[in-house]
C-alpha positions, 0 to 999 in steps of 0.5 A: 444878285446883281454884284459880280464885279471886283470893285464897286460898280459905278454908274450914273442917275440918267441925265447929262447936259448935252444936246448930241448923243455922242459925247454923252456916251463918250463920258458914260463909256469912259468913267462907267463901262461895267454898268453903263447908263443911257443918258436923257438929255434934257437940253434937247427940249421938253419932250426930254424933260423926264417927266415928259418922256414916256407921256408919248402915247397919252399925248397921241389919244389927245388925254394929255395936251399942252397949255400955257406951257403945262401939260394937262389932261384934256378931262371932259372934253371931246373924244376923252371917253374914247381915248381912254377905251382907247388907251385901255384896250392898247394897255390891257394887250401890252400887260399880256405880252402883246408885243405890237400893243407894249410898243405903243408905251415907247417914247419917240426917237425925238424924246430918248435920243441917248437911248436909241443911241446907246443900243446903237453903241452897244450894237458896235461894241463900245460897250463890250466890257460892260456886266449890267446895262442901266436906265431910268424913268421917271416916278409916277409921283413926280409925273403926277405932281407935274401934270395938272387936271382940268381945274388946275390941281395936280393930276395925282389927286384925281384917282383916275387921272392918277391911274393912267399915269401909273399904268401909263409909265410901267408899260413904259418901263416894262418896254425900256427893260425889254428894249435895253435886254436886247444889249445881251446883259442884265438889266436894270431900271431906276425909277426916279421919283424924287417926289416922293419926299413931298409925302408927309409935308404940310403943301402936300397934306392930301398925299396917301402913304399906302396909294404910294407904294401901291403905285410903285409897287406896280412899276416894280412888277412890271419891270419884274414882270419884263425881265429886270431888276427893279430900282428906285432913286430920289436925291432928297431926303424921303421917307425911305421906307416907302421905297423899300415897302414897293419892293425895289432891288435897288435903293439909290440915294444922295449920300453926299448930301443927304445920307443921315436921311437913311439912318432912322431906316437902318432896320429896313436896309438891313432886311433890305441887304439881307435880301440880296438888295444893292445900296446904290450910293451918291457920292459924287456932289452934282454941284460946284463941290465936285471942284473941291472934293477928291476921290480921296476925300470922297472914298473917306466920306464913303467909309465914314458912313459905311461905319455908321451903318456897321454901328447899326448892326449893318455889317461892313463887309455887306456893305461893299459887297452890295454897293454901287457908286454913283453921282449924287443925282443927274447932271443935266442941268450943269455946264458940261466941265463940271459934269465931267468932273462928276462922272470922273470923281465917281469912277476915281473914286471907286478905285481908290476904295477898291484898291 
């Protein structure tokens, strides 16, 4: 289990809005030293974009070009075939441990800045208190519902299409484990997949509940199968029950906005718990609410809930043993002050409901 800590852990969902490293680990060493996060710094440009970021090696092969702003597959044109024998050959030896071959899966230092720069500050130190080293990558939902085939559709439709972008993104998350490993303590990995609330909907009627979870549930193994604990985050209010069916060990969700979104799965998040599963609990409003709130009104807000799970049968005491407290969702794209506010509202509040 992940919680050997003697308070509630706090940690971020990933993105921060700056354009340099250092004042992003600046805030994250400050407000999250025991479960420290990389930051993805979006306002650096689109290759940071998290649904971007680990598309590095499809783009190399020329399957993935970028149109009119829009990133598509390049189907049927020349040297598809070839990519993809390509690609396979290059996926095949990474899933078997080929170390050369996994490397190939890593975004370039231009598309994960703050991850190279937060090994860099592990290296020198800064991080000397930390138990648990978080990241995140990006959902193969989400990605597939944002890169588009040739005749304009969502590439996730398209069964092969759909197929490189999953095998494509656990490579990667397989990689940022063994990467993040090299820190010295356990690691973490969130997969974030907001995406997956489009299930169910009626833009979205095509969407199969069962390929969902069986494209989640090959990132949960290759991140197993890497060494780390595998956990999901949406800031939406999903169908929860997917995620828990994947096998993540982890579940992060907007409880500040979204939490009666979980309540119709209190059966689930009990079996979840009792597993040794960590609730990872958006607290902290990403929006200008941060402004009005306080750790006070927050860690009220926290218990208020918690007792609705304990009304459920959920025990309370499991509860905040098994909790962490993050941001409602990433902040990259607010103004810096009002991230600030977040990550500070976050930690303080997770002091005033472990004192």
């Amino acid at each position: 289990m992940l919680t050997s800590f003697a308070g509630l852990p706090v940690s971020g969902i990933g993105s921060l809005p700056f354009v340099d490293p250092a004042p992003a680990l600046e805030l994250i060493a400050r407000y999250m030293p025991w479960l420290p996060h990389w930051p993805q710094l979006p306002r650096r440009g689109r290759e940071e974009h998290f649904t971007h970021q680990y598309l590095g090696l499809l783009t190399e092969l020329g399957l993935v070009v970028e149109r009119k702003r829009s990133w598509v597959f390049a189907e049927g044109e020349a040297g598809w075939v070839e990519g993809m024998t390509e690609f396979y050959d290059i996926y095949l030896a990474a899933a078997a441990g080929q170390e050369k071959a996994r490397q190939r899966f890593a975004p370039a230092p231009q598309a994960a800045a703050g991850l190279y720069a937060f090994l860099e500050a592990f290296a020198s130190g800064r991080f000397a208190n930390a138990g648990i080293v978080k990241g995140q990558i990006a959902g193969p939902l989400s990605v597939g519902l944002n890169l588009f085939a040739p005749d304009g559709r969502p590439a996730y439709y398209h069964p092969q299409l759909r197929e490189l972008i999953v095998k494509c993104l656990a490579q990667g998350a397989a990689w940022q484990a063994q990467f993040l490993a090299r820190c010295g303590r356990p690691v973490v990995i969130f997969v974030d997949d907001p995406a997956v609330g489009a299930w169910g909907t009626s833009a979205h009627v095509g969407l199969d509940r069962a390929a969902i979870i069986a494209d989640l549930g090959e990132m949960v193994t290759a991140i197993k199968e890497a060494g780390a604990v595998p956990g999901a985050h949406s800031c939406a209010g999903v169908d929860w029950s997917i995620l828990l069916a994947a096998g993540f060990e982890v579940l992060s969700f907007d409880a500040y906005g979204y939490f009666t979104s979980v309540l119709p799965y209190a059966r689930e998040l009990k079996e979840f718990l009792a597993r040794g599963g960590i609730l990872a609990w958006g607290i902290a409003p990403t929006s200008a609410a941060a402004w009005e709130e306080t750790p006070a009104s927050l860690a009220a807000l926290w218990q208020q809930e918690a007792a609705e799970l304990a009304r459920r049968e959920i025990p309370a005491e499991t509860l905040r043993r098994q909790s962490w407290l993050t941001p409602s969702c990433g902040t990259g794209v607010l103004e810096p002050e009002l991230a600030r506010r977040v990550y500070e509202l976050a930690a303080a509040t997770a002091e005033v409901l472990s004192g």
